[in-house]
C-alpha positions, 0 to 999 in steps of 0.5 A: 315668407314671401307671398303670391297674388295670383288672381290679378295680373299687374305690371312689375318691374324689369330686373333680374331676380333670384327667387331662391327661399320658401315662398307661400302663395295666397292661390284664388281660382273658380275652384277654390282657395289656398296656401301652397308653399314653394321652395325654390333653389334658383341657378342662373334662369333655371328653377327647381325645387319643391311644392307642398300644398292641398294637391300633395308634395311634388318636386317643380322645375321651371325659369326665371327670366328678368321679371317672369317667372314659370314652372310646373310640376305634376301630380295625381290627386285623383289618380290621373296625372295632372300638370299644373304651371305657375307663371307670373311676373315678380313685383317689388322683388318679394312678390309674384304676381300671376295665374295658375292652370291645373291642367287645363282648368283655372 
């Protein structure tokens, strides 16, 4: 398993990457804490795949360009449909480190 750190922004490396596997992120936001797991299926900068965490299960999509990484998927926790993106820069090649935005919330 690999790991994101999400709560600091630090400078990564420039290189292409393929992030492909299962991923489990450590998530630290104003609203809280956890562990969502993302499989990724990389082809070429396009990224798909499948998140599974406290919001539910949703399919994601997003890039991959050199050393950052976006993506996105929407889901309804609460009834209304929520988008939330993932963005962040990859770090020694087994890491992430980036921000999250649950639909306008931090």
């Amino acid at each position: 398993m690999k790991r994101l750190l999400l709560f600091f922004a630090a400078a990564a490396l420039a290189f292409a990457a393929d992030i492909t596997g299962t991923w489990t992120f450590d998530v630290e936001t104003d609203m809280g804490s956890g562990s969502p797991t993302f499989t990724f299926k990389q082809d070429g900068e396009n990224l798909t795949g499948t998140y599974k965490g406290q919001l539910g299960e949703a399919p994601i999509k997003g890039k991959v360009t050199r050393d950052k990484v976006e993506f996105s998927f929407e889901i309804s926790p609460t009834g209304e449909k929520m988008t939330v993106v993932y963005s962040g820069k990859l770090s020694g090649g087994n890491a992430i480190q980036g921000s999250v935005d649950y639909g306008g919330g931090q």
